[in-house]
C-alpha positions as CSV (number, residue, x, y, z in Angstrom):
1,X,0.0,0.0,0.0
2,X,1.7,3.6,-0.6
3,X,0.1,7.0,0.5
4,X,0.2,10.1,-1.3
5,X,0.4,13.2,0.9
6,X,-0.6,16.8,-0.4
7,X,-0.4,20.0,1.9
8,X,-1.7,23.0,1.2
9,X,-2.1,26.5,3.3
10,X,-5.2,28.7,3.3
11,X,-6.3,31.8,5.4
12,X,-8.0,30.9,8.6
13,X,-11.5,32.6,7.4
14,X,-11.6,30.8,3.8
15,X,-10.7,27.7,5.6
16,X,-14.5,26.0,6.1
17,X,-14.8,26.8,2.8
18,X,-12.0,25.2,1.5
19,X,-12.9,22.3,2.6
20,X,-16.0,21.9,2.0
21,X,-15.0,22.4,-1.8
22,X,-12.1,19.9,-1.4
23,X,-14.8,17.3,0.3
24,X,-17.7,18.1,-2.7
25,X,-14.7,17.9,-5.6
26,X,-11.4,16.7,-4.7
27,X,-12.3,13.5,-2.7
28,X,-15.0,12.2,-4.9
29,X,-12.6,12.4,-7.6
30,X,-9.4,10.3,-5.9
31,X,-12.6,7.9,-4.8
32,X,-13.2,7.2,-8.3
33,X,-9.9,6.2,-9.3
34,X,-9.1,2.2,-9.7
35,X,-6.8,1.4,-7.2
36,X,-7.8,4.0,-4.4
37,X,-8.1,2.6,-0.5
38,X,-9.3,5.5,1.1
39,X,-8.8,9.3,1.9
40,X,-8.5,10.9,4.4
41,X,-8.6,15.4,4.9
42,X,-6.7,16.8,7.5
43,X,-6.8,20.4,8.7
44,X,-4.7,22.7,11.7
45,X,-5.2,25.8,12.0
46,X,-3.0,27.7,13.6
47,X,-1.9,31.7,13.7
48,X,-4.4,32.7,11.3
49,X,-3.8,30.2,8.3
50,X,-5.1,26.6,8.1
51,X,-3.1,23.9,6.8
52,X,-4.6,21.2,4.8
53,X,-3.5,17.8,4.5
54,X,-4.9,15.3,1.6
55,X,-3.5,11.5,2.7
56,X,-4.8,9.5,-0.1
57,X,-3.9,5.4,0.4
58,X,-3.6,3.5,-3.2
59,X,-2.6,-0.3,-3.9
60,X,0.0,0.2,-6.1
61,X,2.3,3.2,-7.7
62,X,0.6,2.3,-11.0
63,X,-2.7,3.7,-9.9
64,X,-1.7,6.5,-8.3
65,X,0.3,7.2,-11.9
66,X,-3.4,6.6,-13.3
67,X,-4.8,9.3,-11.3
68,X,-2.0,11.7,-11.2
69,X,0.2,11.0,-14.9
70,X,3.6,10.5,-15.5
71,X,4.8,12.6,-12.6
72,X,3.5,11.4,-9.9
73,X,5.4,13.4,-7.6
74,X,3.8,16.2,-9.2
75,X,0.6,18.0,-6.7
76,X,-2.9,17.5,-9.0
77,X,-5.1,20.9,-8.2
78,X,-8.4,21.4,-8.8
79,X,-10.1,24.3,-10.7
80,X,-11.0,26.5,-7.8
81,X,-8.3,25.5,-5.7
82,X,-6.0,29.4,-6.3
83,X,-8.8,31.1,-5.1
84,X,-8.5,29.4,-1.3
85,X,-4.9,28.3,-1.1
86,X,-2.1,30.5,-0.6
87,X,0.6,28.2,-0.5
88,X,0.5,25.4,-3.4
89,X,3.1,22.8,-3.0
90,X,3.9,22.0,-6.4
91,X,4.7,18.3,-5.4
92,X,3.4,15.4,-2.9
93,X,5.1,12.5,-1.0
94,X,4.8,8.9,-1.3
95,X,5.6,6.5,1.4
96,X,5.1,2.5,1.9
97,X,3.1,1.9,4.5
98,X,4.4,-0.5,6.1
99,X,1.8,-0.9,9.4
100,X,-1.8,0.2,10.1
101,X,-5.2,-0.6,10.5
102,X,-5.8,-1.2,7.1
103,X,-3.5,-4.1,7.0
104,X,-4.2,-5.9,10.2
């Protein structure tokens, strides 16, 4: 199993907002994808901004390269995503995961 992690900053006042969008577009869509175990949405806020945290789980790096292309180190963003987000990580992080729930 590998997970994908995406982080992204927004202002503290567009945060409910943000994630609402992400939970209406942005899940549904890694959902859909062959190969996808789960997502998760994680959010801090902290000092006026909100960071965000996508942790998507996927069965192989061959469907996470389905969902994301050839570059799958490369962040995907959604349409709307410039007007919430002031800090876009251009690129994610993959790890094995090598112990959790979902493999007990």
């Amino acid at each position: 199993m590998i997970m994908r992690i995406w982080h992204g900053v927004s202002e503290e006042a567009l945060s409910d907002a943000y994630g609402q969008y992400i939970e209406e577009t942005g899940i549904p869509m890694y959902q859909a994808h062959k190969g996808n175990l789960g997502v998760y949405l994680l959010r801090r806020i902290k000092d006026g901004k909100a960071e965000f945290y996508l942790l998507s789980m996927w069965d192989s790096y061959e469907a996470i390269q389905a969902f994301a292309g050839p570059d799958i180190d490369k962040a995907t963003f959604f349409d709307k995503d410039k007007d919430y987000l002031i800090e876009m990580e251009p690129n994610v992080s993959h790890f094995e995961v090598l112990m959790g729930p979902e493999l007990e």
